[in-house]
Every structure is written in C-alpha cells, then in structure tokens.
N, C-alpha and C positions, 0 to 999 in steps of 0.2 A: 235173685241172688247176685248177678251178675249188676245189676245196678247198685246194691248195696258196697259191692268191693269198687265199684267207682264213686259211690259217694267216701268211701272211706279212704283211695287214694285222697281225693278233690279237698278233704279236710284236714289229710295228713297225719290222721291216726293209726292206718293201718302201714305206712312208711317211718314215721316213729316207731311202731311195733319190730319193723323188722331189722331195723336199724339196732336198736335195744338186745336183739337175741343175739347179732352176727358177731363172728368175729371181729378183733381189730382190723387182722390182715385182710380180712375181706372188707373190711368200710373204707381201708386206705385204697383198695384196687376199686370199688367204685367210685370213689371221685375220681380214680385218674379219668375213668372212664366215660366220667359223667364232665370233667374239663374239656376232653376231648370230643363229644358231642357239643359242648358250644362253641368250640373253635370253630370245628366242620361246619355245623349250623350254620354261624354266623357267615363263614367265609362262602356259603353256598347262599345263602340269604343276598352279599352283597354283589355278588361276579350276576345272581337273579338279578337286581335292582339296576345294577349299569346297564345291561341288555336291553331291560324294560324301557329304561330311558332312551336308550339308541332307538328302538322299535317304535315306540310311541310320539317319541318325538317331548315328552314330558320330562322337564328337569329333574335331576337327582333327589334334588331337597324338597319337591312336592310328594315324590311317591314314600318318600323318608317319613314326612308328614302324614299322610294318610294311609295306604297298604299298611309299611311297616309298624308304625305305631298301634295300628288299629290291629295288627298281629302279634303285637308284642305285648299289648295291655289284656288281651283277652284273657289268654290263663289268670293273669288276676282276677280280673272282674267274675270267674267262675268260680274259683277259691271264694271270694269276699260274699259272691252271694250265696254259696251253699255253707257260707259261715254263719251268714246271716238267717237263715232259712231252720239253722241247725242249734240256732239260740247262743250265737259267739257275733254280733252284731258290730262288737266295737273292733273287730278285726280291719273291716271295711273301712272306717274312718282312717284307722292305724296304715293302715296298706300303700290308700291313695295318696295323704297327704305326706308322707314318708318316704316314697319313691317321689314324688315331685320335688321334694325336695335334695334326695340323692340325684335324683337324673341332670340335675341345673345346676346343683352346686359339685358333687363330688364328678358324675361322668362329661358333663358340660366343661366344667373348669381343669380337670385333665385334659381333654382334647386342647382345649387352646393351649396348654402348658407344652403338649406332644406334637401340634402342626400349626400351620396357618389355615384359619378356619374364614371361609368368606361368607359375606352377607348378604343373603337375597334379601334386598327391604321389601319388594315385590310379597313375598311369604311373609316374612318377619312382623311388616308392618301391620298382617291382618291376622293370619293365626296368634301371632304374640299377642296379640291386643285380644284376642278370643280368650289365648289361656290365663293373661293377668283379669279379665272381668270375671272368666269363670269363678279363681281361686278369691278375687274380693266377693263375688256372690257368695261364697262358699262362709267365708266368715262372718261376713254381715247378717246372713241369717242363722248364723251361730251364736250371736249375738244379740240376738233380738231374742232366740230362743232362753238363754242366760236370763235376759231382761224380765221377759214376761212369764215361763213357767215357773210355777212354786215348787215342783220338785224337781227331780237332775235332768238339764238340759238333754233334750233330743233332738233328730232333723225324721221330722215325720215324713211320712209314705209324702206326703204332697208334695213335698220338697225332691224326693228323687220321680216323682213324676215326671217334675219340672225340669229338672234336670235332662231328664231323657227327652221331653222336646225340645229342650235347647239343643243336645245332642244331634237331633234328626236336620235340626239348622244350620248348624258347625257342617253335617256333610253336606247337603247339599251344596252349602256357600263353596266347602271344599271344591266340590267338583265342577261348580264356575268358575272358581278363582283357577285352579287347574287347568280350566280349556281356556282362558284368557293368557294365562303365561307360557302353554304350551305353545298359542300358536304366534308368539313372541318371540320365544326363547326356546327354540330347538336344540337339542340336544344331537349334536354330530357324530356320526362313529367314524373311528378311530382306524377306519381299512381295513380291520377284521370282519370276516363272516359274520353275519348276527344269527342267532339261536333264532329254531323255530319258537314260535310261541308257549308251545304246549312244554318244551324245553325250558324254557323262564320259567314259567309258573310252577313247575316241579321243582326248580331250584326255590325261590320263594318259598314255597306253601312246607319243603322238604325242609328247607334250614329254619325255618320256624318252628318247625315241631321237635327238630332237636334241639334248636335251643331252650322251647319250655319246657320239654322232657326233661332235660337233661338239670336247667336249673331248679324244678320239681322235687329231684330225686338226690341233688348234691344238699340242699340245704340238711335234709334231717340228720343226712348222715356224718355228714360234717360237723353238725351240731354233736352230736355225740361222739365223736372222735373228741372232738373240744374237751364234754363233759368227763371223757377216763381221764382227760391229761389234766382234770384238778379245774380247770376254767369255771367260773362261779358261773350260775344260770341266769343272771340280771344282763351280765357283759354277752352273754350268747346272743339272746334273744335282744340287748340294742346293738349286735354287730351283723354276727351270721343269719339270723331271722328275717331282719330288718335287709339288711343287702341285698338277699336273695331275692326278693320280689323285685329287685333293680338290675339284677343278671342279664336278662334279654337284653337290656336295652346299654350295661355295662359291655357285652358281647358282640352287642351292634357297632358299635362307636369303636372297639379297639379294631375289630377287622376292616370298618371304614379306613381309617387311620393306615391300618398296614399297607392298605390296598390304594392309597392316595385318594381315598373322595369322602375328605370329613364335613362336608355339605351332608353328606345324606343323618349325617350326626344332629345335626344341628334340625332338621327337618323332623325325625324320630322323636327328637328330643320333647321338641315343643309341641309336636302331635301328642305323644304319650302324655302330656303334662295336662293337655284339652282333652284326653280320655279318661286318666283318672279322675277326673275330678268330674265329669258328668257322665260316665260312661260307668266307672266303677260304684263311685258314691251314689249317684242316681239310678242305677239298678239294684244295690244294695237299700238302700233306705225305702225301695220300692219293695223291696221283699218284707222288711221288719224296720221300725225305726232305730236309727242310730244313735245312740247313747253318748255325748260328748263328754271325755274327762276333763277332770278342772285345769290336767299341763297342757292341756291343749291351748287354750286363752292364753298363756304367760311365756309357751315357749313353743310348740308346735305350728302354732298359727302366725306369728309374729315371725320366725324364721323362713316361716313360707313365702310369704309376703315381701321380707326382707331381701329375702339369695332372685325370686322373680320381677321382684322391680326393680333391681340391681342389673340382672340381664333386660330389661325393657330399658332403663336408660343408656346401656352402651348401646343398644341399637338406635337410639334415638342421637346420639352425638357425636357418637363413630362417623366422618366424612371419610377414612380411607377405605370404606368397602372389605375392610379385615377386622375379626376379633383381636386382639390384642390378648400377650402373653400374659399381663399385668391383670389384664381384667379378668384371664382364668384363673391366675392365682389368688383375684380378692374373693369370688364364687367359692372356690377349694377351700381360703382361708374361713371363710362363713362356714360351709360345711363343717371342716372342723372345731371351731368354736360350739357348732350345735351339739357336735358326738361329746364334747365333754362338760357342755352342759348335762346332756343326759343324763349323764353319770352323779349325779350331784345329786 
C-alpha cells in the first residue's frame, strides 16, 4: 500500500488528484509554500556547496558539476523511469531533452544576462565536450533509428544500456578531472569558521530535497490554478509542465547568483545536461523503449543541438575568461524562438 501511494506520487496522479479537489485558496497557499521551499532549498544547497569548497579544497564549479547536478536530475530520472516502467515511455525522452534545453538556453542565458559568469576551461573544456558528444550521440542514433526501423522510431533497451556505461565513464573521468583541478586550484576561505562536515552535507542533502519536493508538488498545483483561470491545456503542459522539470536547477542558479557564485551555475548546468541525457534517457530506455515523436527531428533535436553548440563555441572563442551578456541573450533569444515555435 505504502509503495503504491509512492508510485502514484512519482507519476503524479495522485497529486493531480488532489490538486483537482482543493480549494482555489488552498492551491494558491500551496505554492507560496512550495516557492518558498525552493528559495530555502536552494539557498541551503548553495551556503552547502561554498563550505564544501572551502573544506575540500575542490572548486565551486566542479561540485556544481557533479554533487549538485547529479542531485538535481535525480528526481527526474525517477519520475521518467517509473513513467516509463508504467507504460508513459515518451515522458522520458520529453523530460531530458526539454530541460537540456531550458537549463542552457532559458537558465544559462538569464544568469549571464543577471552577473558576470566566469569560465573554468579546465571544466568547460572537458565536461562540455562530454555533454555536446552525449546530446550528438543522442540524435544520431535517433536517426539511424528513423532510418532503418519500418515502424515508429524507438531507442531500444540497448541504447539506454549504453548509455548507462558511458554514464559510469563521465563519473569516474569526473572524479579525476576533480582531484587534478582541486589540487591546482584550491579554493580559499574567506576568514570565517568553516562547518563541520556532517553540517555541509545536511545543508546539501537538506536543500535538495526541498527543492525536488517542493518543485514536485508546485507543478500540479499550479497547473490547475492555470486550468480555473480559462488557460487552454496545450499552453500548460509547453509552459508550466515543461519548466517544472527545470525548477531545481532554475532554483539553483538564482540563489547562486544572489549569493555571488554564479560558477557553481555554470558547473550545475552542464552537469545536469551530461545527466539527462545519459543518466535519465539511459535509465529510461533501460526500463521500456522510447518511442521518438516525429517534432522531435524537425524541432526538439535541432534546438538542442543548436542553443548547446552555441554555448560550446563561446567557450571556445571567449579569450576574456567571462561569459558575455550578449551571448546570454542570444541562448535566451534561442530559447525563446523554440517556446513559440511550440506553439505552432
């Protein structure tokens, strides 16, 4: 019994459900409440991550990279697989390459718009070259699949196999790449006391959970606040549905930002982007295979492609060591050219 009401959280049917019965005034007092579990979150997640960095000695934008990302994509990747597990298979495809696409173009291209965002090429030049192979792997055998099956393309169990050992390669490389830059590039504190350890990790492990809780439980209800106010169901589900799987990591990035360390943005970023894509899809298509729709080739995959090679060439040509405000507004400006294609 008790797993069943978790499998119906995890799919989101029994939160629809109860979203559907409540009052209005009660769906508007839980978002506030569900806002304010990812502020906290967030802001306890990153006061976590600076500490960790003083403590270990490990740059901001590696732990952004790995910890954080690899905590912020989780709740998806367990939505996507017990989507997929539960006969809703193209959620997963939907999920990953959707937030990869929001995190780079709409939460990437804000931050530059809102700070100056600097460039470890050290990170950039190897996880970013991890997340752009992944996301061309990702198409090209989408593509093949288009090519050679006679009925609706899928990405078979083999493929999220494969996926999951590339997976297990991305970490480990992580965790070399890691102790070579850490014991380069130490991270100094600041003359304050540092948190015991067991103190960080509560801060972490604690703003993590409110912020997937909390982004979990804002989408439904949100969505149906939408639905009384007349909002059509097409526009929900490409704004509020679609966003919400990018809230952690939208959550991440603004309390970076408030808090002066939009490095750890930039690191999140492109971790979460190498988790989707082999971490969600690759668990997902491990469970059931994935069913590609036909907007995916003509506009999903091609914007992917488009907004991350976009962020792979400023890293490549940037010599001032900063993102540039201009190049977060042409990522922002891509993002939204895609939301209204959608609409189309």
């Amino acid at each position: 019994m008790d797993f069943n009401i978790i499998q119906m959280i995890i799919d989101g049917a029994f939160l629809i459900g109860v979203a559907e019965k409540a009052p209005t005034l009660i769906l508007l007092l839980v978002v506030v409440i569900c806002i304010a579990m990812l502020s906290k979150g967030a802001d306890w997640m990153i006061d976590g991550v600076v500490e960790l960095a003083h403590y270990t000695g490990l740059p901001r934008i590696v732990i952004g990279a790995t910890i954080i990302s690899l905590g912020t994509t989780t709740p998806e990747a367990v939505v996507s697989v017990m989507a997929a597990w539960m006969g809703n298979p193209g959620l997963a495809l939907g999920n990953a390459v959707g937030s990869m696409i929001v995190n780079t173009g709409l939460i990437f291209g804000m931050t530059c718009l809102l700070a100056t965002v600097p460039m470890n090429r050290f990170v950039l030049n190897r996880t970013g070259w991890v997340q752009d192979g992944a996301a061309t792997l990702l198409v090209a055998l989408s593509v093949i699949s288009f090519a050679v099956m006679a009925g609706k393309p899928v990405l078979n169990r083999w493929v999220g196999f494969l996926f999951l050992v590339l997976l297990a390669a991305y970490m480990y490389a992580s965790y070399a790449w890691a102790r070579r830059l850490g014991s380069r590039d130490v991270e100094k504190s600041d003359g304050h006391d540092l948190m015991a350890p067991g103190k960080i990790w509560s801060f972490i492990a604690g703003g993590l959970f409110l912020v997937a809780l909390g982004a979990r439980i804002l989408v439904p209800f949100a969505s149906e606040i939408a639905k009384r106010a007349g909002v059509p169901d097409d526009i929900i589900a490409a704004t509020l549905v679609a966003f919400g799987t990018s809230l952690p990591e939208l959550m991440t990035a603004i309390a970076a930002v408030r808090k002066g360390h939009p490095e750890i943005t930039v690191g999140n970023i492109v971790g979460a982007n190498v988790l989707n894509c082999l971490f969600v899809i690759g668990a997902s298509a491990s469970a059931s295979p994935l069913l590609i729709p036909n907007n995916f080739y003509y506009l999903h995959f091609p914007t992917m492609l488009f907004i991350l090679f976009s962020f792979r060439f400023f890293v490549s040509t940037n010599k001032s060591g900063l993102f540039s405000r201009w190049q977060g507004a042409w990522l922002l400006g891509a993002y939204l050219v895609y939301l209204l294609l959608s609409f189309q």
